[in-house]
C-alpha positions in Angstrom: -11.4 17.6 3.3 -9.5 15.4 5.8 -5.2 16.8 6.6 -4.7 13.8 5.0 -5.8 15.1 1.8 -3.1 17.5 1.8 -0.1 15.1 1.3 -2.3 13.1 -1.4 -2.7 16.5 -3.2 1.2 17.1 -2.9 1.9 13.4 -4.2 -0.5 14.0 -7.1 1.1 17.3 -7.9 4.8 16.1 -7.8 5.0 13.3 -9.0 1.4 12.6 -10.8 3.0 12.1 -14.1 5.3 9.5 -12.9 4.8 5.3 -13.6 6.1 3.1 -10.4 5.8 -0.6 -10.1 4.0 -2.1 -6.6 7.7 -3.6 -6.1 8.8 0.1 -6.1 6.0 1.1 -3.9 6.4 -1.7 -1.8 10.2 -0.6 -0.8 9.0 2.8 -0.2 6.1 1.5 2.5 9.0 -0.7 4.1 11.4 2.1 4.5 8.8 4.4 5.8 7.8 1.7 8.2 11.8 1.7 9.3 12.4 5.6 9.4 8.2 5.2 11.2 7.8 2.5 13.4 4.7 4.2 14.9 2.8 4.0 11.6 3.4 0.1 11.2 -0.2 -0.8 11.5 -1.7 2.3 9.3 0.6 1.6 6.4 0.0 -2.3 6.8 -4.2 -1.3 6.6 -3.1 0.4 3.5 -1.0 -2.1 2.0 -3.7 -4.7 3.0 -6.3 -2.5 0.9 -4.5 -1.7 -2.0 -3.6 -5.6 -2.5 -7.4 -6.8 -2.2 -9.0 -4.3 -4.5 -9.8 -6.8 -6.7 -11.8 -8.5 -4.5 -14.2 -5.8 -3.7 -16.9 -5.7 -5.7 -19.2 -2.5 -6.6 -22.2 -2.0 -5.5 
């Protein structure tokens, strides 16, 4: 179990039964990136990610 896993636990747990749009999400990232500039590239990796997922294919 990485740290990490600890905050992805929390977010599950609070608000797991919540429906939010990518433009939602996408505010969110920004203003964490604002309040964070250190984490500009991490949450950029992420955001990269999340948008190609569709182009990954299973193997």
């Amino acid at each position: 179990m990485y740290f990490t896993d600890r905050g992805i636990e929390e977010l599950a747990d609070r608000r797991g039964e919540e429906t939010v749009s990518f433009q939602w999400l996408a505010e969110q990232l920004r203003l964490f990136v604002d309040l964070n500039p250190e984490f500009e590239t991490a949450v950029d990796r992420l955001a990269t990610w999340l948008a190609r997922q569709d182009d990954t294919v299973d193997e």
